[in-house]
C-alpha positions, 0 to 999 in steps of 0.5 A: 924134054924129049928127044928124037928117037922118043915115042910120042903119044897123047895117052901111054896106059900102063897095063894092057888087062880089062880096064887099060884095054877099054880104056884104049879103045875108047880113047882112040875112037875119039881120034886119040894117040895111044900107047898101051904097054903090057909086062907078059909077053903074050901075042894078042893073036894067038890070046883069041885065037887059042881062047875057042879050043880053051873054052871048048876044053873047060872053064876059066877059074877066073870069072866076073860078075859083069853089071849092066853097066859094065855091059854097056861100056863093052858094047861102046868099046865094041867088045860085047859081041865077040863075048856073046860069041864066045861065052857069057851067062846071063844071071836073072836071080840072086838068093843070099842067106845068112847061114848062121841065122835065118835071114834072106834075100832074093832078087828077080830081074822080072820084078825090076822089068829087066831081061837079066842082072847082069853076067857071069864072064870069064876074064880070058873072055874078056880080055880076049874081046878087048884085044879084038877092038883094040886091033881095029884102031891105028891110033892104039900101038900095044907093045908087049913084053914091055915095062916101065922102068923110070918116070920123069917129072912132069913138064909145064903141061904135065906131060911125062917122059916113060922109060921102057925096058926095051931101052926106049922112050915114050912122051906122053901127054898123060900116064894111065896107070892099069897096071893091078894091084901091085901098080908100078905106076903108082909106084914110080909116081910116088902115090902112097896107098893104104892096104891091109890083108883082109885075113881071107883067101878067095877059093875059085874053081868050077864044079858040076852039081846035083841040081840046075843052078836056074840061071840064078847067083846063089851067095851064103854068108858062113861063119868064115866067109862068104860062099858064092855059086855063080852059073855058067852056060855050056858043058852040062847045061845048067849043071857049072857053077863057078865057086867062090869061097872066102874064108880064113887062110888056114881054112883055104889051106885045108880046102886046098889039102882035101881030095877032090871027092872030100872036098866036094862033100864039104862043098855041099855042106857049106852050101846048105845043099842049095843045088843038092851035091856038088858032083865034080870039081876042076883044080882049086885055087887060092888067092889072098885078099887085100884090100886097097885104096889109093890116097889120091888118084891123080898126080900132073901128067899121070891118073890110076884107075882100076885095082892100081887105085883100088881093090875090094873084098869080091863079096859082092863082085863090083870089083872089076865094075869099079874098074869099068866106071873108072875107065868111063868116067876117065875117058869122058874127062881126057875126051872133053879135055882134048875137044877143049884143047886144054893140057890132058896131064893138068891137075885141073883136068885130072881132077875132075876125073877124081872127083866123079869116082873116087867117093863113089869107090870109097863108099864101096869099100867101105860098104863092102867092109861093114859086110864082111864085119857084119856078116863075120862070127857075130855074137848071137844078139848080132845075128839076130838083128842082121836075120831080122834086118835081111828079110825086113828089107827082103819084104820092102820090094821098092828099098830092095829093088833100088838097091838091085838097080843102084848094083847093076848100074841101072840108076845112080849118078854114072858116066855118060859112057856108062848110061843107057842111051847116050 
C-alpha cells in the first residue's frame, strides 16, 4: 500500500490547534513518529515570536476557561510554563445568578482548600505554548500549509494512506483527526455526525469596567442567553474582563449594530451592574453556535478527539477541556498500545479510547442542553422552582463543592495523563 516516495510515520494528526498539538507532544515524548498537518500557512516561529508585542497591544477575543485538569495535561505537555510567562489569570470564585429570578450560587476555591478554580487564557496563548514544545521534539514533523485530500482503506493493521495537498503521501499507523468542528477527517472517514444550530450566537470581546472583577468568573443567566464576565490580568489591573454573550441571533446582530458607547450601556444593564459600568470595549465579534456530536469516534486506523468529534454550548466553558481529556485519554491508549506491540489503527485499541470518553462527553452535552433549556424564557411556576433549586443547593456546601471539583477535574474518573501526581 505504500510506496517509496510515501512519508512513514506511527500518528499523522490532522489539525495542528490546541488539542492536536498536545497530543503530539505527548505522543513523542514516549518516542512515538508523528506527523502533524495544519491547513493555514503560519510559520510556528513567527506565531511566538510576535505573540509578546500582540499581548502588549491588547487581548485576544478568543479566551478559554482552562480546569485544572486542563492545567495539568499542559504541565505534562511542557507548555504551562511559557503560558505563565506570557499571560494567564487565575480565577478563585464564581457567582451565577438567575437573572429572571432569585437564584444563586457561588463558589470559593478557599472553601474547596484549593489556591484557584481554574484559568482564563487566551487561545493564542495556548496554542503558541504548544507549538513551543512541539519543537523540542525530532519525532514530531509539522507541515504547514498542508491538507488532506484523499484517505485509503485501512489495510489489515488498520494503517491508512493520507493524501496531501502538496501531492504527497503519508503512511500512517493511525489518523488523529484534530481538525475542528467542520472535521475533514471525519469527513473523509465517513463518520456521520448529528448537529443542529443552538439558535445562539456567542458575542466576544473585551471591556474595562467601573469595578474590579476580584479575580472572580461572574456568569448570568438572562431571558436570551447566558451572559458571562471573565477576568483578565494586565492592562488596568483588575479592571479587563472578557464577555461572553449568548444570545438569540437577531439580538447579536443588534449588539453588533450598536456604537461602542450604546452598547456599553447595554452591557452594564444586562449584567445587573455586577462591576458597576462597563467603561470601555474592544471590537466585537459574533459566532454562531452548533452543537455536535460525533456517532462514533473511531473507524480502523483513524480516532477524532476535539470539536471533530464534539461541540457544545460555551455556557459552562468545558469545551476546549473535553478537548484535553480527550487528548489524554487517547495518548494513554496509543502509548500502552505501542508499549503492547499491538497494531495502534486496530478497533480493539481504538475502542478503548472511545470508551473512556465518549459517555463522558455526551453527558456534558446533554447536561449543558438541560442548561440552556432550563434557564431559557421559562414559564413563571418554572422559574420559580429552578431560583428555589439554585440556592437549595447554593446552601448544600458538600453537593455544591463535589460539583466545583468534578468541573475543575479535581475528582471523577480522568486519564492518568490528567490526574494529580501520576
Amino acid at each position: 500500500m505504500t510506496s517509496q516516495n510515501c512519508l512513514q510515520a506511527d500518528v499523522v494528526i490532522n489539525g495542528a490547534g490546541m488539542v492536536g498539538g498536545a497530543l503530539a507532544v505527548l505522543l513523542a515524548q514516549a518516542g512515538l513518529n508523528v506527523v502533524v498537518l495544519e491547513a493555514q500557512d503560519q510559520s510556528p516561529d513567527m506565531l511566538i515570536s510576535e505573540l509578546p508585542s500582540q499581548l502588549d497591544a491588547g487581548y485576544q477575543p478568543r479566551v478559554s476557561a482552562l480546569t485544572l485538569a486542563s492545567q495539568i495535561v499542559l504541565e505534562r505537555v511542557g507548555a504551562w510554563q511559557a503560558m505563565q510567562a506570557w499571560r494567564v489569570t487565575p480565577y478563585v470564585g464564581m457567582q451565577v445568578w438567575d437573572g429572571m429570578g432569585s437564584g444563586k450560587i457561588s463558589f470559593n476555591a478557599a472553601e474547596l482548600h484549593e489556591p484557584y478554580l481554574g484559568h482564563i487564557v487566551e487561545n493564542s496563548v495556548t496554542v503558541a505554548a504548544i507549538y513551543q514544545a512541539m519543537q523540542s521534539y525530532d519525532e514530531i514533523t509539522l507541515l504547514t500549509g498542508v491538507q488532506m485530500t484523499a484517505l485509503s482503506a485501512p489495510d489489515r493493521q488498520g494503517g491508512r494512506v493520507v493524501s496531501l495537498s502538496n501531492q504527497e503521501q503519508c503512511y500512517a499507523l493511525v489518523l488523529i483527526g484534530a481538525d475542528g468542528a467542520e472535521s475533514r477527517t471525519r469527513q473523509l472517514a465517513g463518520i456521520p455526525a448529528t448537529a443542529w444550530d443552538y439558535g445562539h450566537h456567542a458575542l466576544v470581546t473585551t471591556i474595562t469596567t467601573e469595578k474590579p472583577h476580584e479575580w472572580q468568573c461572574w456568569q448570568r443567566f438572562t431571558e436570551d442567553g447566558p451572559l458571562a464576565f471573565l477576568p483578565l490580568a494586565g492592562g488596568v489591573e483588575g479592571h479587563q474582563v472578557s464577555v461572553v454573550w449568548s444570545t438569540s441571533p437577531e439580538h447579536a446582530q443588534q449588539l453588533m449594530s450598536l456604537s461602542d458607547e450604546a452598547f456599553c450601556q447595554a452591557l452594564t444593564q444586562a449584567s445587573d451592574t455586577c462591576l458597576g459600568q462597563v467603561m470601555t470595549t474592544d471590537p466585537r465579534h459574533a459566532i454562531n453556535l452548533r452543537q455536535r456530536h460525533a456517532h462514533h469516534y473511531v473507524e480502523r486506523g483513524v480516532a477524532l478527539a476535539g470539536d471533530a468529534a464534539h461541540t457544545i454550548h460555551p455556557l459552562a466553558g468545558q469545551g476546549v477541556n473535553l478537548g484535553f481529556l480527550d487528548v489524554a485519554a487517547l495518548a494513554e491508549v496509543l502509548i500502552d498500545a505501542s508499549e503492547q506491540q499491538l497494531p495502534l489503527g486496530s478497533l480493539e485499541v481504538l475502542r478503548r479510547y472511545q470508551r473512556l470518553r465518549r459517555s463522558d462527553n455526551l453527558r456534558m452535552s446533554a447536561t449543558m442542553e438541560l442548561f440552556r433549556r432550563l434557564f431559557g424564557d421559562r414559564p413563571a411556576p418554572i422559574r420559580l422552582l429552578r431560583s428555589s433549586g439554585m440556592n437549595f443547593v447554593n446552601r448544600l456546601s458538600p453537593v455544591k463543592n463535589h460539583l466545583a471539583m468534578m468541573a475543575m477535574g479535581v475528582k471523577g474518573d480522568l486519564p492518568k495523563f490528567a490526574q494529580r501526581g501520576v
